[in-house]
C-alpha positions in Angstrom: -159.3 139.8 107.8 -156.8 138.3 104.7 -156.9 134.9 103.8 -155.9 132.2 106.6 -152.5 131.9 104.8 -151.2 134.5 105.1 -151.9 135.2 109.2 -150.5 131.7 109.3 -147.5 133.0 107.8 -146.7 136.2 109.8 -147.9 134.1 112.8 -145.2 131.4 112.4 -142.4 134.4 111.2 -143.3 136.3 114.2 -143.1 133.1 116.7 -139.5 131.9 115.1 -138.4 135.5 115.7 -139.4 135.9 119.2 -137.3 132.8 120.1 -134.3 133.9 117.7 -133.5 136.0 121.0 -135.0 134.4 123.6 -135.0 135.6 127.5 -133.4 134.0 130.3 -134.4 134.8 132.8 -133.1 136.0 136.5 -131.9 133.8 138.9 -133.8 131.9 140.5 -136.3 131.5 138.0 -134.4 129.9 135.7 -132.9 127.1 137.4 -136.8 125.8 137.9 -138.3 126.9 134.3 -138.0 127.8 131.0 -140.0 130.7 129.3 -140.2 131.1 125.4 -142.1 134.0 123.9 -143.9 132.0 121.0 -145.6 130.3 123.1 -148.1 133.6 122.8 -148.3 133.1 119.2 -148.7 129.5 119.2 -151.5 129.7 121.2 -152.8 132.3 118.9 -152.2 130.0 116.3 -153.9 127.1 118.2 -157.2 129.6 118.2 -157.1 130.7 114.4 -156.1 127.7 112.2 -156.4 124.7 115.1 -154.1 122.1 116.8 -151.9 120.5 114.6 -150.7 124.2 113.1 -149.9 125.5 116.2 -148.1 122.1 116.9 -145.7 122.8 113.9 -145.3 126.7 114.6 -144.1 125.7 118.6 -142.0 122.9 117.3 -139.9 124.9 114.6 -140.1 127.8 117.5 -138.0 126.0 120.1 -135.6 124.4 117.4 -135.1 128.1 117.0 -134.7 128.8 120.7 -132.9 125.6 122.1 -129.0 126.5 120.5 -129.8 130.2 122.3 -130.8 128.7 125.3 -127.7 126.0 125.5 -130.2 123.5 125.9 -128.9 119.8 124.9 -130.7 118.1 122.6 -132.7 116.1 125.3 -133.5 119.4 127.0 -134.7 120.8 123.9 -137.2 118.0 123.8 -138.5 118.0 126.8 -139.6 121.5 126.1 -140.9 121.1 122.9 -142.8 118.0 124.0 -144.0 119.9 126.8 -145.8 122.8 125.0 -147.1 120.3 122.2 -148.4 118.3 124.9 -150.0 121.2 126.8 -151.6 122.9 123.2 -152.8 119.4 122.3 -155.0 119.1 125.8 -156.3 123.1 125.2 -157.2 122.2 121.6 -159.3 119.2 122.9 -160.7 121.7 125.6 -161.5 124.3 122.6 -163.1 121.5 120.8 -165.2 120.0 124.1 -166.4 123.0 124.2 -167.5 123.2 120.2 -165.2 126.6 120.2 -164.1 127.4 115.9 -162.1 130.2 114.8 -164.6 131.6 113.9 -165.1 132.6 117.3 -162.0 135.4 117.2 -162.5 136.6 113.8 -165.6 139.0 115.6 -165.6 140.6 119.0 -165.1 138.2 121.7 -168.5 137.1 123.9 -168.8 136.7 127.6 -169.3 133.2 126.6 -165.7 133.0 124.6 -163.8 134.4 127.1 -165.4 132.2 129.2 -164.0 129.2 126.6 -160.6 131.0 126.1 -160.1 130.4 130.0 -160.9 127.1 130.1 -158.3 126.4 127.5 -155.3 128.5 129.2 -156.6 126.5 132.4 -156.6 123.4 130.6 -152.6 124.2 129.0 -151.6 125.9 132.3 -152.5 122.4 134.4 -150.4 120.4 132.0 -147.6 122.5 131.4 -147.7 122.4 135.1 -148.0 118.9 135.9 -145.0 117.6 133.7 -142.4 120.7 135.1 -143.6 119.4 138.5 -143.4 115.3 137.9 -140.0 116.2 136.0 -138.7 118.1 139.1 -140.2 115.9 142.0 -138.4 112.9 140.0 -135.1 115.0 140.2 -135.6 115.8 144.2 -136.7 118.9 144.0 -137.9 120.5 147.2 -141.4 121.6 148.4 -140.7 125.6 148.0 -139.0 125.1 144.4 -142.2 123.2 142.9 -144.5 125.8 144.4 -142.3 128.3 143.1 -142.6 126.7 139.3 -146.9 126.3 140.1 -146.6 130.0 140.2 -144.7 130.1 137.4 -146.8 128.6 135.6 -149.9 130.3 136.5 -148.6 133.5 136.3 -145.8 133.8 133.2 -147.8 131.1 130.9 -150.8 132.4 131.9 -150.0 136.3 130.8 -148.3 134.7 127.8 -151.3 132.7 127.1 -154.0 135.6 127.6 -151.5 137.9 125.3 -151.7 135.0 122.6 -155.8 135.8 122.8 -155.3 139.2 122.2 -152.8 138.8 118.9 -156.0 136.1 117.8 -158.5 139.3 117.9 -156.6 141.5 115.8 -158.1 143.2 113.2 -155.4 141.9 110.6 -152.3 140.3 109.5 -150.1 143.3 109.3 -151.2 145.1 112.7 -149.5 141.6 113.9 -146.4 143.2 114.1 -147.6 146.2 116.6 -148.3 143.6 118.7 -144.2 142.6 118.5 -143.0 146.0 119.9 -144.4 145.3 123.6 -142.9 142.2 123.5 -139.5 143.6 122.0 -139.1 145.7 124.8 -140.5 143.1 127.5 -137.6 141.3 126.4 -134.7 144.1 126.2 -136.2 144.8 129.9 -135.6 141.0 131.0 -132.6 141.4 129.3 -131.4 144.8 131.5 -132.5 142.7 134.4 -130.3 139.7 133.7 -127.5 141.7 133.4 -127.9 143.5 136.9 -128.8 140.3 138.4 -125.5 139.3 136.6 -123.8 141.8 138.5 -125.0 141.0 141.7 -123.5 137.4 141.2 -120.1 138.1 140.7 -117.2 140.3 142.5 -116.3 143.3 139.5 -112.7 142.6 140.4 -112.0 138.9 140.0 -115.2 137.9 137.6 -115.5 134.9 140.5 -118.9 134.7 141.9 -120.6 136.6 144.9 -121.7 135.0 147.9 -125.1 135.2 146.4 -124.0 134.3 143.1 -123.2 131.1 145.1 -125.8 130.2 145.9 -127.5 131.3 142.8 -125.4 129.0 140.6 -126.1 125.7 143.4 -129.6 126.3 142.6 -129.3 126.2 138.9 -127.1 123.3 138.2 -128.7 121.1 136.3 -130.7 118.2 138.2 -128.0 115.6 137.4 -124.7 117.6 138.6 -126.5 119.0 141.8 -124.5 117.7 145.0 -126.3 115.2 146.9 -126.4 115.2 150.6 -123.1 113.5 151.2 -120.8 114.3 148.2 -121.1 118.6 148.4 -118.0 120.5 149.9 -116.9 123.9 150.9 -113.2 125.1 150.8 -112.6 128.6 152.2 -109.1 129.6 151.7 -107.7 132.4 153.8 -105.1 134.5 151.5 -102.6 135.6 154.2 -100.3 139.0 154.0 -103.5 141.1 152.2 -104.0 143.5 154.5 -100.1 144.3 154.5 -100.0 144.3 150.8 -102.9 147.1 150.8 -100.8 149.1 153.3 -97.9 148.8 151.6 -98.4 148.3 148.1 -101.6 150.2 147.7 -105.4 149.0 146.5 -104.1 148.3 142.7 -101.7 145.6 144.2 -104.3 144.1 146.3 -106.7 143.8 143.0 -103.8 142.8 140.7 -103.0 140.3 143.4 -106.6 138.7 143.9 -107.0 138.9 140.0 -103.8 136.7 140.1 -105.2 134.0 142.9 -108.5 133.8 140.7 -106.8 132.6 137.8 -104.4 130.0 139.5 -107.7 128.8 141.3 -109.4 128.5 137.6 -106.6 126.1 137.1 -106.6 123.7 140.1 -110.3 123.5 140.0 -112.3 121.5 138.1 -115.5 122.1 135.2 -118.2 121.5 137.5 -116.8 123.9 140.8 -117.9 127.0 142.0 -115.4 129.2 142.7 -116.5 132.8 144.6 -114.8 135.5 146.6 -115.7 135.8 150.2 -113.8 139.2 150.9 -110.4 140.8 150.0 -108.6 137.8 152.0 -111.0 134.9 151.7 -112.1 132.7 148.4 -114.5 129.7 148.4 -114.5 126.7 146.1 -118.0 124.9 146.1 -117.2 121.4 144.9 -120.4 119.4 144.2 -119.0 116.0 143.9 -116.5 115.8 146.6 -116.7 112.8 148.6 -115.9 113.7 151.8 -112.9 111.3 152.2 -110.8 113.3 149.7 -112.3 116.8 150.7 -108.9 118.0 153.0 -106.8 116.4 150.3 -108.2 118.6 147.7 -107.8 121.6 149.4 -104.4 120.7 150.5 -103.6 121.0 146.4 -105.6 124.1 146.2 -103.5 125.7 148.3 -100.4 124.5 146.8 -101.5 126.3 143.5 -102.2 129.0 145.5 -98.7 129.4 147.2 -96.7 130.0 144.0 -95.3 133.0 143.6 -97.4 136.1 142.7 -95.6 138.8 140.3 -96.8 142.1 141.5 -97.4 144.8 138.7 -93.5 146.0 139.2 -92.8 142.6 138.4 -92.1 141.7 142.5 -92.7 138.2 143.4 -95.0 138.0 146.0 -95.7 135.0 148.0 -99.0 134.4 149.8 -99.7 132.3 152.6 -102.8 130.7 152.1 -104.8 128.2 154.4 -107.9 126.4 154.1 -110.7 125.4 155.8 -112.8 122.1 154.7 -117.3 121.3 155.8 -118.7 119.1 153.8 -122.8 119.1 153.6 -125.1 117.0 155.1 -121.9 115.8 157.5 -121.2 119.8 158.3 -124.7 121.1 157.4 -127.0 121.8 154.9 -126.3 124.6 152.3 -123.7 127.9 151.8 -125.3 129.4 155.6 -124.2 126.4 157.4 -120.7 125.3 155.6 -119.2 128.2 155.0 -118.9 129.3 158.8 -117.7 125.6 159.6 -115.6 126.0 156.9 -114.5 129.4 158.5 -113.8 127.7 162.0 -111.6 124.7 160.3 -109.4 127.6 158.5 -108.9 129.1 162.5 -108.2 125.8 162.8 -105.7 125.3 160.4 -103.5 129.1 160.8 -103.7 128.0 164.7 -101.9 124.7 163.9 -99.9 125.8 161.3 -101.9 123.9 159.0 -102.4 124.2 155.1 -105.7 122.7 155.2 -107.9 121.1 158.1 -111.4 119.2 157.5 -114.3 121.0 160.2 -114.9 119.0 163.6 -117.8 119.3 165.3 -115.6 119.4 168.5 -113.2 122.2 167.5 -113.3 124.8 170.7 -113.0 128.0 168.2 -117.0 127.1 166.5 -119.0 129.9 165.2 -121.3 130.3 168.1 -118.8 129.7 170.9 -116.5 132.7 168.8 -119.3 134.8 169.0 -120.3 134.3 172.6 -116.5 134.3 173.7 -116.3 137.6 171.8 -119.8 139.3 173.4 -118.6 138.3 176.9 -115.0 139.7 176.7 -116.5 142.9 175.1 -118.8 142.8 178.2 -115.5 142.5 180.4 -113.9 145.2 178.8 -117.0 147.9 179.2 -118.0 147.1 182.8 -115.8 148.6 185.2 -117.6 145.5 187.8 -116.2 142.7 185.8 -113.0 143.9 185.7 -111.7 141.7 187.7 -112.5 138.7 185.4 -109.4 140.2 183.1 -106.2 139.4 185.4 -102.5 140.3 184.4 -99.5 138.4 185.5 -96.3 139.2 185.6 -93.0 137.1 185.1 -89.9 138.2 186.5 -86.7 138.4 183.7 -83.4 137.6 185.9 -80.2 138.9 184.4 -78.8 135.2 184.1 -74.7 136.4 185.5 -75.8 139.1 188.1 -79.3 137.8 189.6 -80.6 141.5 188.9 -84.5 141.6 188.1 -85.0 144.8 186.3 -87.9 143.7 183.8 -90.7 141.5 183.6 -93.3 140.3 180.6 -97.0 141.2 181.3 -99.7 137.9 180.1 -103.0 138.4 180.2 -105.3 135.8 181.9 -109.2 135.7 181.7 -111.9 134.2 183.4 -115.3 133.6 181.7 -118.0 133.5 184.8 -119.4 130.7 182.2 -116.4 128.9 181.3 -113.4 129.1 183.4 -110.3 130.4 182.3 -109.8 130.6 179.0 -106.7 129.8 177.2 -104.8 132.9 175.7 -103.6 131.2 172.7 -107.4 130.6 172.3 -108.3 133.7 173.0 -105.8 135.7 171.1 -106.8 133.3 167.8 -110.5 134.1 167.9 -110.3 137.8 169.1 -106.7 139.4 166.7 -109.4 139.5 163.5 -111.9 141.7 165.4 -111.9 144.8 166.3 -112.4 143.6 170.0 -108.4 143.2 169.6 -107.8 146.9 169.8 -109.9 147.6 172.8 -108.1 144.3 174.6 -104.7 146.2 172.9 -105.5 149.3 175.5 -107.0 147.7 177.9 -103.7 145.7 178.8 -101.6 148.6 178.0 -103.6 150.9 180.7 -103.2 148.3 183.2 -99.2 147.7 182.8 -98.5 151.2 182.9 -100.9 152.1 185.5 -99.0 149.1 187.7 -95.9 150.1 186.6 -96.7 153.8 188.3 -97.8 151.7 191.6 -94.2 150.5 192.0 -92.8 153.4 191.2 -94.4 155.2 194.4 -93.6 151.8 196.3 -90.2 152.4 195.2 -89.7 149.2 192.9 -88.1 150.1 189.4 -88.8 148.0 186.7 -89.4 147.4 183.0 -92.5 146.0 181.8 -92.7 144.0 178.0 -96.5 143.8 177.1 -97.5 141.6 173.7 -98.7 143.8 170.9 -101.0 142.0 168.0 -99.1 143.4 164.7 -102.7 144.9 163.2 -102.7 147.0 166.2 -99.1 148.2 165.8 -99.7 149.5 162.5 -103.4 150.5 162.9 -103.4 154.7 162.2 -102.7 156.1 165.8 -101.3 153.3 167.6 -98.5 155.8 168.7 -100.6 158.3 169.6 -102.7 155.9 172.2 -99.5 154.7 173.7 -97.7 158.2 174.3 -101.7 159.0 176.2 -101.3 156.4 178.4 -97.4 157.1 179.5 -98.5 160.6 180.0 -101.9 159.9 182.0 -99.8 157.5 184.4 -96.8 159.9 184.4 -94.5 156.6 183.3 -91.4 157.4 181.4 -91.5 155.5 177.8 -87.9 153.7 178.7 -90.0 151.3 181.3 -92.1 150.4 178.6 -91.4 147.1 175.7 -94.2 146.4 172.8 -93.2 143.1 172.1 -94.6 141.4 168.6 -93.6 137.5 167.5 -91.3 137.3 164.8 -94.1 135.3 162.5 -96.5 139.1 162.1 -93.0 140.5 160.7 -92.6 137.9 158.0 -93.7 140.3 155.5 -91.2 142.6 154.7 -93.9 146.1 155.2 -93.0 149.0 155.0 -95.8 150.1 156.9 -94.7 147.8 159.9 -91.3 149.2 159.4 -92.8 152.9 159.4 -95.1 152.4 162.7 -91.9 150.3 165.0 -90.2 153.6 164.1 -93.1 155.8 165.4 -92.9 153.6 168.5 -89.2 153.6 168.9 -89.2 157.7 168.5 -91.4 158.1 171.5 -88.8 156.0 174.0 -90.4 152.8 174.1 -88.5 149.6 173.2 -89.5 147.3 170.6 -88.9 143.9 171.3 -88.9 140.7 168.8 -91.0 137.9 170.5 -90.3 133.6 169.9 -87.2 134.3 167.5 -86.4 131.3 165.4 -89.9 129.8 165.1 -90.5 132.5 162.1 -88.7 133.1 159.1 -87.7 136.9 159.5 -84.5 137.9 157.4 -81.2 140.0 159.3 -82.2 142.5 157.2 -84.9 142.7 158.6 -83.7 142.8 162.0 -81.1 145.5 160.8 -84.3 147.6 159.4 -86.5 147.4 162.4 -85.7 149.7 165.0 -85.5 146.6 168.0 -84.3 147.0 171.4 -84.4 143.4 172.7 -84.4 140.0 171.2 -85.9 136.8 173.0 -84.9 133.3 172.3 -87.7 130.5 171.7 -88.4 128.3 174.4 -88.2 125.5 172.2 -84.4 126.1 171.7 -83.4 127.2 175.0 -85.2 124.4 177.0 -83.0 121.7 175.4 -79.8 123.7 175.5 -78.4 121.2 177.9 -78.7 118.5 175.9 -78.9 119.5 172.0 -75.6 120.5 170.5 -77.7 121.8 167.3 -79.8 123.8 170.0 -77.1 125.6 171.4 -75.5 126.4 168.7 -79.1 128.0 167.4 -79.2 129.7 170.9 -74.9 130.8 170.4 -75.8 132.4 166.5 -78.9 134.3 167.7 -77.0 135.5 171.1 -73.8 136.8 168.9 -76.0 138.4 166.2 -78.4 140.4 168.6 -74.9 141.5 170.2 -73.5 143.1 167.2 -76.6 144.9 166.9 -76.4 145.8 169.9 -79.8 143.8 171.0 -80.9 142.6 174.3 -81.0 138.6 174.8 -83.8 137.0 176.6 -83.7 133.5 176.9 -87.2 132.1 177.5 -88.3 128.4 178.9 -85.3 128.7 181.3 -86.7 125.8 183.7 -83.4 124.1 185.2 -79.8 124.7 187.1 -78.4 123.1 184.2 -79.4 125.4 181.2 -78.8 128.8 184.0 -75.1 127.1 184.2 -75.0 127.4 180.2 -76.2 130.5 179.7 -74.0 132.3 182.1 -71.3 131.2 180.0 -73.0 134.2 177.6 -72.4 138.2 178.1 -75.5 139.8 179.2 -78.5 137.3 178.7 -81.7 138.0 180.9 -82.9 134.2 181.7 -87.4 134.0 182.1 -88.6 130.8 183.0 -90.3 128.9 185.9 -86.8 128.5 187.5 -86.8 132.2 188.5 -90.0 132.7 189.1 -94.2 131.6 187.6 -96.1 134.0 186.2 -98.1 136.0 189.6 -100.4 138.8 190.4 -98.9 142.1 190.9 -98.7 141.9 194.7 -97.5 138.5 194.6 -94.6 140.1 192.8 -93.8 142.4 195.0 -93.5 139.7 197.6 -91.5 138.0 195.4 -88.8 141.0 195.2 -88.7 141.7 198.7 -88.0 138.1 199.5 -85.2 138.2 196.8 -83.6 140.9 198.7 -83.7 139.5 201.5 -81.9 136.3 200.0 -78.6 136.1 201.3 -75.7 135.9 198.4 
């Protein structure tokens, strides 16, 4: 072989350039370990010329690597003490063992390879040791250290044996052969961090994946990692996204989410996660959040959030977002647990109107009771021997002036065998996102207008409202399913009201606007649910092709005695009539608030003063007892 020097040389070159690009590596590895490639040629180094040449080569090798690898300067030394450390104890096993250099400058023995192993042993075991004490110090868990002995055992080792080979070599210049595997080992673990890359954040917003989330927890560095009691989980609900998509199309949607990202960027802080759940939902993974300030945070994210959004035609669009808070160790343990708790506190929060609510353990909508509650209404709905669990009720609507019941408002009442009956706001919150809503959607409508066909042939005429979710109104077909069920019942579509709250037609859709037409071309009447809890325009009104109009219980039940109440109730009566709109006045509980109502032209009264919600035959007593009534 040529003189010492001059392998020394290309041995040194040849480490420095292997750590000019060096490879960092896929998640998870790399949040428990740190591979250099000189290592090989340190250790081949270590073989040739001894241990304090190899100790300069790896030294100058990761001053070379460290900027790459954004390691500070304490990092940095770690490393580099490390790897000193570990080819100082392999030396002193090489020289235990009386092993020279001459012992690679010839074909290597049984008995060397037998001394080679001792010495990878020997730097493997150290290299080892101080990764593990450093991480055990830092709290590092069971499965992570045994994750960084394999590590050790199996990168350093490889590295270690490939350093053995470069030592055999026939000569200085077929050194650099020996750089083209390596070359493209590392161009591979590059093409691999790139995909892996990929997989951690959404292509559309650049925020991070659900996996990317928890890729990124596990690589913080020691110091920054939440502890137990200071690690929280906002998911924020974007409201109004599925109606942009239908309305706007996907590029709005993406333009729009692009948009949130960046005004999240901006109201979060250095050290947060920030990831995309789905087209509606974003997370922000805050890893020193005490929990006492947790709901108060996200009460500011989504006030960042609610600004106006200018669409690509330059239309503002305003979202309506909500958020839901768990914080660990209180809420649970990692991403699987929070962000569901998270999930229920957002339900939470849109239930109560809420911009943010913290999780609580005793909230009725949690994960597992959603689930179950879903699984045992589907159950209901499939097996024609539980139907009776699913009851509907009927409330009579008195014309307030002539005492002439003509209508009434279907509700839905169910009865879990396990629980009881089950409240229908509850219900209706954990069931509208699912597609369990569409088949409770058809289910109710098949039994109104199947009932409504039973009074016809008993001779009782009426008009039956039954409460439509919006997403089923505008799902593709909707129409079609209706006009199926008229038919198979033989009920004409004038008996029949789809009635929607006036919050699902805040958004000014034309989508919504497009199915209520669909709906109104086949004969049924469209009626507008709660008006004057939303925030729905006239023009709206004026667009939508309504029937009836019904005035909040809220107003109507203090007519009596709330001037600013009835003069709510006087505006919404007066505009419905120029548009030539039914008025129902619901929450009509007293003689005193009939007496003010009949001062009104044509108002239909509902309330517990004409008559509770009862079963179908119940109503039918009802009616004939009316009749009866003398004037």
């Amino acid at each position: 072989m040529s003189s010492p020097p001059a392998e020394l040389w290309v041995l040194a070159a040849l480490a420095c350039l292997a750590d000019s690009r060096p490879v960092r590596l896929p998640a998870p590895a790399r949040s428990r370990a740190t591979l250099v490639v000189s290592v090989c040629f340190c250790f081949a180094v270590l073989l040739l010329f001894g241990t304090a040449d190899a100790i300069v080569v790896q030294v100058l090798a990761v001053s070379v690597a460290a900027p790459r690898l954004h390691l500070n300067a304490g990092a940095a030394a770690f490393l580099a003490g490390r790897l000193v450390c570990s080819l100082a104890v392999a030396g002193l096993a090489g020289s235990l063992l009386g092993v020279t250099s001459a012992d690679f400058r010839s074909p290597l023995t049984i008995e060397g390879i037998g001394y080679v192993v001792v010495m990878i042993v020997a730097f493997v075991a150290v290299s080892g040791a101080i990764n593990a004490g450093q991480a055990l110090s830092s709290g590092a868990t069971g499965s992570e250290i045994a994750a960084q002995v394999r590590f050790e055992v199996l990168a350093r080792g490889s590295a270690l044996i490939l350093g053995t080979v470069i030592a055999t070599v026939p000569s200085e210049w077929s050194l650099l052969l020996v750089f083209v595997p390596l070359l493209g080992w590392s161009q591979l673990a590059r093409l691999l961090r790139d995909q892996d890359a990929q997989l951690e954040h959404d292509p559309v917003t650049g925020l991070l994946s659900r996996h990317g989330l928890d890729v990124a927890l596990l690589n913080l560095p020691r110091s920054h990692r939440p502890a137990p009691d200071d690690f929280a989980v906002v998911v924020i609900q974007l409201g109004g996204v599925g109606h942009i998509s239908r309305s706007f199309g996907r590029d709005a949607v993406e333009h729009m989410l692009v948009a949130a990202a960046g005004q999240l960027r901006r109201v979060t802080g250095p050290s947060d996660l920030i990831g995309r759940l789905s087209d509606s939902q974003m997370v922000v993974v805050r890893p020193n959040q005490p929990s006492a300030g947790a709901e108060d945070a996200a009460r500011r994210i989504v006030d960042e959030l609610s600004a106006p959004i200018d669409l690509v035609e330059g239309v503002p669009l305003r979202l309506d977002p909500r958020a839901g808070v768990a914080v660990a160790h209180q809420h649970g343990h990692d991403l699987i647990d929070l962000v569901p708790r998270a999930e229920t506190a957002l339900l939470d929060a849109v239930a109560c109107q809420s911009t943010a609510r913290m999780y609580a353990p005793e909230t009725p909508l949690d994960v597992e009771a959603r689930l179950t509650l879903l699984q045992r209404l589907s159950r209901a709905l499939n097996d024609p021997a539980r139907a009776p669990e699913i009851a509907m009720l009927f409330q009579p609507q008195v014309s307030v002036r002539t005492g002439r019941v003509d209508s009434v408002e279907a509700l839905l009442r169910w009865t879990d065998p396990g629980r009881g009956l089950v409240p229908t706001d509850e219900l209706i919150q954990t069931v509208e996102p699912t597609g369990v809503m569409q088949q409770l959607t058809l289910h109710v409508l098949d039994r109104v207008v199947g009932q409504l066909a039973e009074w016809n042939q008993a001779g009782i005429r009426l008009r039956a409202a039954a409460n439509v979710s919006v997403f089923d109104l505008t799902a593709e077909g909707f129409d079609s399913q209706v006009r199926d069920v008229l038919e198979r019942h033989r009920i004409t579509p004038q008996q029949l009201d789809i009635e929607v709250t006036e919050r699902a037609i805040i958004e000014d859709s034309v989508v919504l606007d497009e199915a209520a037409h669909r709906i109104a071309k086949l004969g049924v009447g469209l009626s507008l649910d709660d008006f004057g809890t939303g925030f729905s325009s006239l023009r709206r009104l004026r667009r939508l092709p309504l029937t009836e109009v019904k005035i909040d219980r809220a107003y109507v039940s203090k007519l009596a005695e709330s001037g600013p109440d009835r003069a709510i109730v006087t505006a919404i009566h007066g505009c419905a009539q120029a548009l030539g709109l039914r008025t129902v006045a619901e929450g009509v509980e007293d003689e005193a608030t009939v007496g003010i109502l009949a001062t009104f032209d044509r108002v239909i009264g509902q309330g517990w003063y004409y008559g509770r919600p009862m079963s179908a035959p119940d109503l039918a007593d009802w009616l004939r007892r009316r009749a009866q009534r003398p004037e």
